[in-house]
N, C-alpha and C positions, 0 to 999 in steps of 0.2 A: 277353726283351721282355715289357711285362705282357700281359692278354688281349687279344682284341679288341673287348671293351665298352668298355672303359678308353679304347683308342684311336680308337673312334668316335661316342663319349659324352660324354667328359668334358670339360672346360672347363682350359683353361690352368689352372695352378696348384692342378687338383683332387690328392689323394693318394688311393692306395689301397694296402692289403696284398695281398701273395701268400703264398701258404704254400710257398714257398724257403726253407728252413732254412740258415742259414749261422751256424753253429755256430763253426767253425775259417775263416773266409773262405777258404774252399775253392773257391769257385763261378767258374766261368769265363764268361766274358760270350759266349764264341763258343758256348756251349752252352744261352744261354738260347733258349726258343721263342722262334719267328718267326713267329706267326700270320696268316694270310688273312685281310683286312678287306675289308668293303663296304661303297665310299663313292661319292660322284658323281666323276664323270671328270668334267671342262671339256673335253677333247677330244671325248670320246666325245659329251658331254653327256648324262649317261644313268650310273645307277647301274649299277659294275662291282664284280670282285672285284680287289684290288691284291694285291702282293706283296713281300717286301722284298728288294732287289737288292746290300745289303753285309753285311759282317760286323761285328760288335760289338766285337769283343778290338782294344786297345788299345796292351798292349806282356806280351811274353810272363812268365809267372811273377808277376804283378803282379794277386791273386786279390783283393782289399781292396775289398771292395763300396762303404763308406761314404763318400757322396759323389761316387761314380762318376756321368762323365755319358754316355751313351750317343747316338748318331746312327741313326736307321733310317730310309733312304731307300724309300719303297712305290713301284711304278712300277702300273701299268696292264695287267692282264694282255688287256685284247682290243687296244688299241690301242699298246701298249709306248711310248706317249711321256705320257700324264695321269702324274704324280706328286705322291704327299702324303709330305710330309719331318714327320716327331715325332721331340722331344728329350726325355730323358726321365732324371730324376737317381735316381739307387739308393741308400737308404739302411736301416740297419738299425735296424730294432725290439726291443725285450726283453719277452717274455713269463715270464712268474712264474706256476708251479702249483704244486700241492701231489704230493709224490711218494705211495706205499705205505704210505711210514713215517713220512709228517705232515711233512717235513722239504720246505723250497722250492729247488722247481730253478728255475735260468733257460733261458729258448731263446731263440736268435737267429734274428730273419726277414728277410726283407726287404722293404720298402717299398717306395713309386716316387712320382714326384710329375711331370705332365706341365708342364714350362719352357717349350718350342717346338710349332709347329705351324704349316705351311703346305701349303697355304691358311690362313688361319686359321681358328677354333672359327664354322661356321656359324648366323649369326640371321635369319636370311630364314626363315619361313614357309613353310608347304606351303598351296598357295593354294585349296586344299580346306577347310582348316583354317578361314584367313582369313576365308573365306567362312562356315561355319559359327560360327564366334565372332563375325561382324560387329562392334556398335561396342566389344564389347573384344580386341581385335584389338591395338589399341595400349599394351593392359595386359601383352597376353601376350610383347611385342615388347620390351617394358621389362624384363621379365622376363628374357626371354633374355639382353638385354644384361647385364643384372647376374649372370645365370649363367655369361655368359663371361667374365668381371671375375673370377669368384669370392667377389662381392657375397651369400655367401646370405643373409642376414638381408633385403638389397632383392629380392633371388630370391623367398624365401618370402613376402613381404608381396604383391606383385604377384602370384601364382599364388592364393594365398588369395583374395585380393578377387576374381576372378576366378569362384572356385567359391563366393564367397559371394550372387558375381550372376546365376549363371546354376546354378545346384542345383535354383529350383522349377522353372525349366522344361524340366533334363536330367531329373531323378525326374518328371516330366507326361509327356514323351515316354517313357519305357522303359516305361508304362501298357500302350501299343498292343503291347508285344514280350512280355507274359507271358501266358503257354495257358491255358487253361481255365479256365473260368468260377471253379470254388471260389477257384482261385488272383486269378483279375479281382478277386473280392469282397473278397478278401484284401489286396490292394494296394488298393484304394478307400478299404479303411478306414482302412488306413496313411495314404492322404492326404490325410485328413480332419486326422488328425494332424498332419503336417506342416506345414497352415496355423495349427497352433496355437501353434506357436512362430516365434520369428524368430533362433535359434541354429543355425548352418549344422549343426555335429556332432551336433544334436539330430536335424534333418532326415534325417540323413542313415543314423546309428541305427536309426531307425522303418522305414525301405525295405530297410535292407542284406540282412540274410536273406529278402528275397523276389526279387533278384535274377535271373532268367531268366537260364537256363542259355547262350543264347547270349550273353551279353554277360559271360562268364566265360572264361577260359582256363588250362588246364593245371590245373585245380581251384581256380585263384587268383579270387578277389572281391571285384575292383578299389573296390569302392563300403566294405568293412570295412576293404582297404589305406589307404584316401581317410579313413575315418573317424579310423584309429591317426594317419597324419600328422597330421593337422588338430590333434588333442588331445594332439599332442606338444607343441605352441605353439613358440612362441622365445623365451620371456621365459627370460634369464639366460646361452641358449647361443650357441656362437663361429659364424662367419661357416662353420665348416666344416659343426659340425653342422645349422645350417640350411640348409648347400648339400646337403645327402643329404636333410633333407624334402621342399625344393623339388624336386626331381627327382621323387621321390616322385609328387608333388603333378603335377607337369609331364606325366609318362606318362600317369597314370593319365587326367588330363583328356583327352589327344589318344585314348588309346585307345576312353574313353567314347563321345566327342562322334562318334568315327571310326564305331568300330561301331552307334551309335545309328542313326544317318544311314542306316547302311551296311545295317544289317539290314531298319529301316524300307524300305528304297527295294526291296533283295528281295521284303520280301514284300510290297510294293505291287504290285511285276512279275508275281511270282506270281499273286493272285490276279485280277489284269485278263488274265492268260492262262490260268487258269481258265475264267473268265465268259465269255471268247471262245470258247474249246472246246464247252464247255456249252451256248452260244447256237445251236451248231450242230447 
């Protein structure tokens, strides 16, 4: 079964690879992973861990991946009756390298494409979110819908505009989240800049390496991620490849707008619990 990004990610009719080699369609379905996903239970109401409760293999001796469709029912592991069902078609891929001796080999992978899903691919809002995105809210919501279409090209148009309406005043707020002073002066100057232009990628350029360490993770700097999508564009490419920018595009923004908020309000807590301390 593919990962568990895939299965709590992706959008009806998204594809991805795995690095399954299926050389000789050798590969037995009762053997693929059955990964633990974290979804919302409707029972529970309340984000659980699920798990899958059948088996895959279909009829025995019958190893033939391409076009294979597979059932995996999730059940609920705190309340054993929430269940999420995904269908999921397997097919194989041809990769082409170069061997030792200059000569090209093929390899065979496998693919996945997700058909089914129930509940289906949620677009509701985290009402956190909502609230912090106020009146585009409804752009983002557009958005969604055409990601669970598999619409990316309308995926990416609505997430762009999005970040092309609210960039000067997510880069104005991350001012308050960078430490010390040389660095303050440092971003000041930068957005002086940024009102010099009105090219969102321009803007976004000029701030990217000043980014504050809290509003980073894992090394990753969500605002140079934001820059590359953005200046991939779409002009020429398939509804697929702009469903992997939009996504892109989609994180990146909830993450921002999240930990912006999120840091802001700490160390607003922070220091009024200071000054309380102090006062005494």
């Amino acid at each position: 079964m593919p990962n568990k990004f895939f299965l709590e990610n992706y959008p009806l009719y998204s594809k991805a690879n795995t690095d399954w080699m299926n050389s000789f369609n050798n590969i037995k379905l009762n053997k693929l992973p059955k990964p633990a996903i974290h979804m919302h239970c409707d029972v529970c109401a309340s984000e659980q861990t699920f798990n899958v409760e059948n088996d895959y293999e279909e009829s025995e001796g019958n190893y033939n991946i391409e076009g294979k469709i597979i059932r995996a029912k999730y059940i609920c592991s705190s309340c054993a009756k929430g269940e999420r069902l995904f269908i999921v078609r397997l097919f194989n891929r041809i990769e082409k390298t170069t061997d030792s001796k200059g000569g090209e080999v093929e390899y065979t992978y496998v693919s996945m494409e997700k058909i089914g899903q129930y509940p289906s691919w949620n677009i509701q809002m985290d009402s956190e979110l909502e609230k912090m995105l106020g009146k585009h809210s409804d752009y983002y919501k557009k958005g969604l819908t055409c990601e669970s279409q598999s619409y990316g090209i309308g995926a990416y148009a609505y997430f762009r505009r999005i970040t092309e309406d609210i960039i000067d005043e997510l880069i104005n707020s991350i001012f308050d989240l960078v430490e010390g002073e040389e660095k303050k002066e440092e971003y000041r100057t930068a957005l002086k800049k940024v009102k010099e232009t009105k090219i969102t990628e321009k803007k976004i350029d000029v701030v990217k390496d000043l980014l504050p360490v809290s509003l980073q993770t894992e090394g990753i700097n969500p605002l140079k991620a934001l820059h590359s999508a953005l200046s991939a564009g779409l002009h020429g490419k398939t509804d697929e490849e702009c469903m992997e920018q939009a996504e892109i595009i989609r994180s990146i923004l909830v993450f921002l707008v999240n930990q912006t908020m999120k840091t802001k309000e700490e160390k607003k807590k922070f220091t009024s619990g200071i000054k309380k301390l102090l006062s005494k």
